[in-house]
ZADREN-280151 format. One record per atom (N, C-alpha, C): z, x, y; residue number from 1; atom name. Coordinates in steps of 0.1 Angstrom, whole numbers, plus 5000, padded with zeros to 4 digits. Layout:
N
torgu up=Z | east=X | north=Y | nr=NUM | atom=CA;
...
END
This chain:
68
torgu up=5600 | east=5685 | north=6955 | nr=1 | atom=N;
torgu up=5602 | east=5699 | north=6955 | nr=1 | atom=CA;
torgu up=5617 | east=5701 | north=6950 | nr=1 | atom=C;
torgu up=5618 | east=5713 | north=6940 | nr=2 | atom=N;
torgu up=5631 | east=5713 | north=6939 | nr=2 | atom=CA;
torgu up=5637 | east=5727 | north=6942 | nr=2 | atom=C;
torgu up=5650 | east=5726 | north=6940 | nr=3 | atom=N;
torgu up=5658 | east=5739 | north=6945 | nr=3 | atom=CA;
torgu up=5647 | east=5753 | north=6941 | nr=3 | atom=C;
torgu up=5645 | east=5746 | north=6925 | nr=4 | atom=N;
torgu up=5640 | east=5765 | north=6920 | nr=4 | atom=CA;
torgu up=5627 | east=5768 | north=6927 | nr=4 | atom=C;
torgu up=5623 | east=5756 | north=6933 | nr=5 | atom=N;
torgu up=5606 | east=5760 | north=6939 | nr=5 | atom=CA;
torgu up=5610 | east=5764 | north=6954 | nr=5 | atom=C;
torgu up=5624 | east=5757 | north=6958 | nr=6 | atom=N;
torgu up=5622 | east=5762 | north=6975 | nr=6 | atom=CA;
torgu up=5625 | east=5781 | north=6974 | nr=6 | atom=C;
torgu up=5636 | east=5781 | north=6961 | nr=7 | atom=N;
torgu up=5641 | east=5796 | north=6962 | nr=7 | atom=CA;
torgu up=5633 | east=5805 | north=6953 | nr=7 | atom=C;
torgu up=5623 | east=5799 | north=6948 | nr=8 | atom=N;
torgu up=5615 | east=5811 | north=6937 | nr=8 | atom=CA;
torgu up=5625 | east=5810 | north=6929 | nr=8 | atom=C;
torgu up=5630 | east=5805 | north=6922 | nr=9 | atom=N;
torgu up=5641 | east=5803 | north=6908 | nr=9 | atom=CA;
torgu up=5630 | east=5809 | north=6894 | nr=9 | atom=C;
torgu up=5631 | east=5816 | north=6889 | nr=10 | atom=N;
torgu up=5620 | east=5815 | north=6875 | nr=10 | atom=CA;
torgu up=5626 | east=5812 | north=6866 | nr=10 | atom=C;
torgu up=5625 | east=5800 | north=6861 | nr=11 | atom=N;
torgu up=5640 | east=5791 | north=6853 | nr=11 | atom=CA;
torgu up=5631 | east=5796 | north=6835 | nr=11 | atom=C;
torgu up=5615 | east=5800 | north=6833 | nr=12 | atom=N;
torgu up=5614 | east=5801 | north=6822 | nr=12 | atom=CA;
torgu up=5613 | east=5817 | north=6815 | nr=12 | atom=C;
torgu up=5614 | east=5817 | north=6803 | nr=13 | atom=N;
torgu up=5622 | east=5828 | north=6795 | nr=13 | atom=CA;
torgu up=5610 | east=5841 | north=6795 | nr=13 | atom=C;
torgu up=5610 | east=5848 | north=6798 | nr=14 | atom=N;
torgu up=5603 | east=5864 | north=6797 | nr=14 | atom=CA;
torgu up=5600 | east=5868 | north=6783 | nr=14 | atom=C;
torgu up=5603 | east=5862 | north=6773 | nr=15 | atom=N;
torgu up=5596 | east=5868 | north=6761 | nr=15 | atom=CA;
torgu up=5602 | east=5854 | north=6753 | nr=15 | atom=C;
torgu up=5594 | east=5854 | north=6738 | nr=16 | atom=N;
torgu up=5591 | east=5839 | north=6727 | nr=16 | atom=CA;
torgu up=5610 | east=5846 | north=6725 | nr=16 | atom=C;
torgu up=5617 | east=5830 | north=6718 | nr=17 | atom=N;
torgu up=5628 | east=5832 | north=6715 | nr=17 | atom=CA;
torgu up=5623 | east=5819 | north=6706 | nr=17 | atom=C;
torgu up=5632 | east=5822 | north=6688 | nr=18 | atom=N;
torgu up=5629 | east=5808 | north=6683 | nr=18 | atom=CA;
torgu up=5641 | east=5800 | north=6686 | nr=18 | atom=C;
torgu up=5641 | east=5788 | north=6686 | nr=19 | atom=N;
torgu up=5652 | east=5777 | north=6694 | nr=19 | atom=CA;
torgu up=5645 | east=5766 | north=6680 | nr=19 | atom=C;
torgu up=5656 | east=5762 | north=6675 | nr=20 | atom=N;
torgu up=5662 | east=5753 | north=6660 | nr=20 | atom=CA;
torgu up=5669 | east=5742 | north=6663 | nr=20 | atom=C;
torgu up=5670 | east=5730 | north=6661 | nr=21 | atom=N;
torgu up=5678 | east=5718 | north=6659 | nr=21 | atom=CA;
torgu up=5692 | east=5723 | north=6653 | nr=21 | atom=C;
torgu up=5702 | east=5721 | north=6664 | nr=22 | atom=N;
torgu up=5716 | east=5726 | north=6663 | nr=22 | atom=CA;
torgu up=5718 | east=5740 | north=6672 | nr=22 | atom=C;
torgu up=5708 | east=5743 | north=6675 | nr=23 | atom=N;
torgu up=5712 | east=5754 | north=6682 | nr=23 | atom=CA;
torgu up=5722 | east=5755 | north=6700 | nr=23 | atom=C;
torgu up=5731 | east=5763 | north=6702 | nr=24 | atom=N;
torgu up=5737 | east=5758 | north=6714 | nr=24 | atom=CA;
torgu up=5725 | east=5770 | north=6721 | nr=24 | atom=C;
torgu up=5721 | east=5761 | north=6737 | nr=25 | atom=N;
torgu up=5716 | east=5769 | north=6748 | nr=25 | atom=CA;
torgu up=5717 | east=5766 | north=6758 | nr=25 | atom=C;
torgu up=5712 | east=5775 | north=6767 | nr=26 | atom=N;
torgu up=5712 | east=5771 | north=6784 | nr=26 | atom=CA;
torgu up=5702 | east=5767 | north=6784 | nr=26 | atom=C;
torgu up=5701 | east=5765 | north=6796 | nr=27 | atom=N;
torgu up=5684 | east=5765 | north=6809 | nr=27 | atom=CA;
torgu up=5686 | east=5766 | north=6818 | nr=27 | atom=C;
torgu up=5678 | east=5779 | north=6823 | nr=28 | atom=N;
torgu up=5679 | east=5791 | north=6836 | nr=28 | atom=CA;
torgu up=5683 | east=5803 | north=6837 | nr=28 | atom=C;
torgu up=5687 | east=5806 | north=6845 | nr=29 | atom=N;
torgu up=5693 | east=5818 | north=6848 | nr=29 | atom=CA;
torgu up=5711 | east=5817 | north=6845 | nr=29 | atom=C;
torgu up=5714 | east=5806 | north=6849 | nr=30 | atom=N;
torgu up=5730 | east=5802 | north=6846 | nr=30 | atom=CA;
torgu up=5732 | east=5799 | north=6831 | nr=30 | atom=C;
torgu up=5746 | east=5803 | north=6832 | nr=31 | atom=N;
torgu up=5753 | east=5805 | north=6820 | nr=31 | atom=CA;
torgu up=5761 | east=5793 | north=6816 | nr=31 | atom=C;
torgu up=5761 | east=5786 | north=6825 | nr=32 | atom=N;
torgu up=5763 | east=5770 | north=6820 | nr=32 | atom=CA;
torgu up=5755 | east=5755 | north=6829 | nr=32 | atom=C;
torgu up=5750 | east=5746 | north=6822 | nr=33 | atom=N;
torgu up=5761 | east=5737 | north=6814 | nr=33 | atom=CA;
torgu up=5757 | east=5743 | north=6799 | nr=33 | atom=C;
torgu up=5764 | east=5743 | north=6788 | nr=34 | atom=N;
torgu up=5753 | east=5746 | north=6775 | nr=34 | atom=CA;
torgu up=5752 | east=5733 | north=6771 | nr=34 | atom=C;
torgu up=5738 | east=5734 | north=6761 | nr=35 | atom=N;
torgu up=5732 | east=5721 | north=6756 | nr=35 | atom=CA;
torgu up=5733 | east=5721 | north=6737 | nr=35 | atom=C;
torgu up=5730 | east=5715 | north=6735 | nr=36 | atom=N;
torgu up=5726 | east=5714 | north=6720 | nr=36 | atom=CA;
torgu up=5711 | east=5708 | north=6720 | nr=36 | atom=C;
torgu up=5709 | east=5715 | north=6708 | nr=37 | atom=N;
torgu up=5698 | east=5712 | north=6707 | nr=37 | atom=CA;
torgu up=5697 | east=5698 | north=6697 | nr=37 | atom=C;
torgu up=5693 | east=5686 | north=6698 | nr=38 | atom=N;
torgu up=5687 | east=5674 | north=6691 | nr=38 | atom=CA;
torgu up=5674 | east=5673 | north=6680 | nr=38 | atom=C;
torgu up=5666 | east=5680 | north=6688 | nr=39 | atom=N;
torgu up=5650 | east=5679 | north=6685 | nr=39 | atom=CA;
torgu up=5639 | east=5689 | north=6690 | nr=39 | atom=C;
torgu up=5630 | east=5698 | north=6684 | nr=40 | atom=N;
torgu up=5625 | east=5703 | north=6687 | nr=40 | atom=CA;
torgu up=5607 | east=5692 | north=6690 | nr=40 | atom=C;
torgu up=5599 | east=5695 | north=6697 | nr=41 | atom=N;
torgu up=5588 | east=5689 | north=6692 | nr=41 | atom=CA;
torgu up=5576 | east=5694 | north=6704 | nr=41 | atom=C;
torgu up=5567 | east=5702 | north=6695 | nr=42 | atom=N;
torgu up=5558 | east=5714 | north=6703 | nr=42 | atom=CA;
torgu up=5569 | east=5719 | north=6716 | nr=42 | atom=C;
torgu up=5559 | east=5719 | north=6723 | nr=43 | atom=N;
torgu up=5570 | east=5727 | north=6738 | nr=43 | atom=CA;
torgu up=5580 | east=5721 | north=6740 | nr=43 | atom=C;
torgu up=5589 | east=5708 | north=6742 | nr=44 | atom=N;
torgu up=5595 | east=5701 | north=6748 | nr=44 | atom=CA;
torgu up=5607 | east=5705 | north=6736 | nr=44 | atom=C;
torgu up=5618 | east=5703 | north=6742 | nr=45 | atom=N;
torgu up=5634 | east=5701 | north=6732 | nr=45 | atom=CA;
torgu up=5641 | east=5694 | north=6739 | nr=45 | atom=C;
torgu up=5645 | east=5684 | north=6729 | nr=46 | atom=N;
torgu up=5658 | east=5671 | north=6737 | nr=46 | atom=CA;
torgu up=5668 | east=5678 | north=6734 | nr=46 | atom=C;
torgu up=5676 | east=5683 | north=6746 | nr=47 | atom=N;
torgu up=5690 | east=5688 | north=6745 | nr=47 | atom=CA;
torgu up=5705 | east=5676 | north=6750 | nr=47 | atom=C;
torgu up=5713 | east=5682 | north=6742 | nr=48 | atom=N;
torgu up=5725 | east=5669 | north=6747 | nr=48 | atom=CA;
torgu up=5738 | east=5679 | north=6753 | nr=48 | atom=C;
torgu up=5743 | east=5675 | north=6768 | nr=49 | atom=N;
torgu up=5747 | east=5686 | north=6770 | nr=49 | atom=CA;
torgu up=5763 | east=5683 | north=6765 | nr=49 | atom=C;
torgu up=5768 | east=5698 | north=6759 | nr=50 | atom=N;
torgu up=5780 | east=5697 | north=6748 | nr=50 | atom=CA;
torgu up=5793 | east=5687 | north=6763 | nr=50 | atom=C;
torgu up=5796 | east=5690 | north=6775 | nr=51 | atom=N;
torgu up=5803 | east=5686 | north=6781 | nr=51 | atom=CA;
torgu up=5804 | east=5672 | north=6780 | nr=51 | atom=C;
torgu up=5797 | east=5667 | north=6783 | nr=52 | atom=N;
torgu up=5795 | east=5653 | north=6793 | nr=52 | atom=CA;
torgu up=5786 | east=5645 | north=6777 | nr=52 | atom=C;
torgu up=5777 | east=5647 | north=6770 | nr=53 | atom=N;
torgu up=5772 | east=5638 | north=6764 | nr=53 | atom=CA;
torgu up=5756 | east=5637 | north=6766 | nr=53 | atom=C;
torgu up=5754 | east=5637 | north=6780 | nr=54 | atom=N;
torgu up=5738 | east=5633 | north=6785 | nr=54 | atom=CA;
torgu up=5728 | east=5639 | north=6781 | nr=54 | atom=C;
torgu up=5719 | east=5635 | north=6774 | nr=55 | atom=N;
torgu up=5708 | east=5637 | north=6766 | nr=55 | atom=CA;
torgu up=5696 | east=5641 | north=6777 | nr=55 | atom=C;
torgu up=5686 | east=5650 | north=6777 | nr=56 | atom=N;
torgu up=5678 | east=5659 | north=6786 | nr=56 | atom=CA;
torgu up=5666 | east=5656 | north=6776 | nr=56 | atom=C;
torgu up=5655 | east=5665 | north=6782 | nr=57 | atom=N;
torgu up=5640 | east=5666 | north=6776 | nr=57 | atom=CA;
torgu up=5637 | east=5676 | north=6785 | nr=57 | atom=C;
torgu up=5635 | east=5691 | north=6781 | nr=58 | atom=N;
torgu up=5633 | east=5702 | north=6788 | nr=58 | atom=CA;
torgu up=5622 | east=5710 | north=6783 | nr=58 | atom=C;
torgu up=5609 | east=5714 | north=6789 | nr=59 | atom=N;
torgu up=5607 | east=5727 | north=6786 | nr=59 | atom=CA;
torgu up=5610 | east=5732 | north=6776 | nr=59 | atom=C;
torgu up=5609 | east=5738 | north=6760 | nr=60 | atom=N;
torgu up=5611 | east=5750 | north=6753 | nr=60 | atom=CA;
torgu up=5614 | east=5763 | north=6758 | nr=60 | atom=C;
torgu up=5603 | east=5766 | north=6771 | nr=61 | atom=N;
torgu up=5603 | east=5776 | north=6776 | nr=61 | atom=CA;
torgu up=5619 | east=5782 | north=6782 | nr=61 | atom=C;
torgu up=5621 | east=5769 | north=6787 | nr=62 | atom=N;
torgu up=5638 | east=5768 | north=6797 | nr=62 | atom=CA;
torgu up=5651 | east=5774 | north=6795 | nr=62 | atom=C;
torgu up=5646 | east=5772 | north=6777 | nr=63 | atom=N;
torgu up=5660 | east=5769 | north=6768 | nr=63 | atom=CA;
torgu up=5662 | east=5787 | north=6765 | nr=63 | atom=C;
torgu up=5674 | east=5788 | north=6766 | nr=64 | atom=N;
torgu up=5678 | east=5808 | north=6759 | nr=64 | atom=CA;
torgu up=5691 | east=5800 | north=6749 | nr=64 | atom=C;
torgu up=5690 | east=5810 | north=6736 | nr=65 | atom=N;
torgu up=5702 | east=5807 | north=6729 | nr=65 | atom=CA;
torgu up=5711 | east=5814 | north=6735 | nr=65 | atom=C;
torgu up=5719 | east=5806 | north=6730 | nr=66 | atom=N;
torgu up=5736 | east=5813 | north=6733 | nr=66 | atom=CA;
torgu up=5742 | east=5819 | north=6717 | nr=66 | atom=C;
torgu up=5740 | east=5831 | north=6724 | nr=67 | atom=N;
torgu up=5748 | east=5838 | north=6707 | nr=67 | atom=CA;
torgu up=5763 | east=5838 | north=6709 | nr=67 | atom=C;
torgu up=5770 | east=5839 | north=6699 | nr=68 | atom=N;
torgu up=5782 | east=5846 | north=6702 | nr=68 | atom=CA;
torgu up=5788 | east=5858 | north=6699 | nr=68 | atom=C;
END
């Protein structure tokens, strides 16, 4: 079980957003860590997060762009 299931967290996005290889995003409701996007492939996107380096595999759903 994790945090978003003990607190009702709804970590995925309320309406389609397209998400592209190179794109910077979150995942969640929080506004950081941001990720980059690597790879798109059906639902899933490998993000690398810009801080630290560490490479993820998330949900599509998860991901919001970050405009500026």
């Amino acid at each position: 079980m994790s945090y978003s299931d003990v607190f009702k967290i709804k970590l995925e996005r309320e309406h389609d957003e397209d998400i592209h290889v190179g794109d910077l995003v979150r995942t969640g409701p929080n506004k950081f860590p941001h990720y980059e996007v690597v790879a798109v492939n059906g639902d899933k996107a490998w993000v690398r997060n810009v801080q630290n380096g560490l490479d993820h595999i998330t949900p599509l759903n998860r991901c919001r762009r970050i405009i500026d």
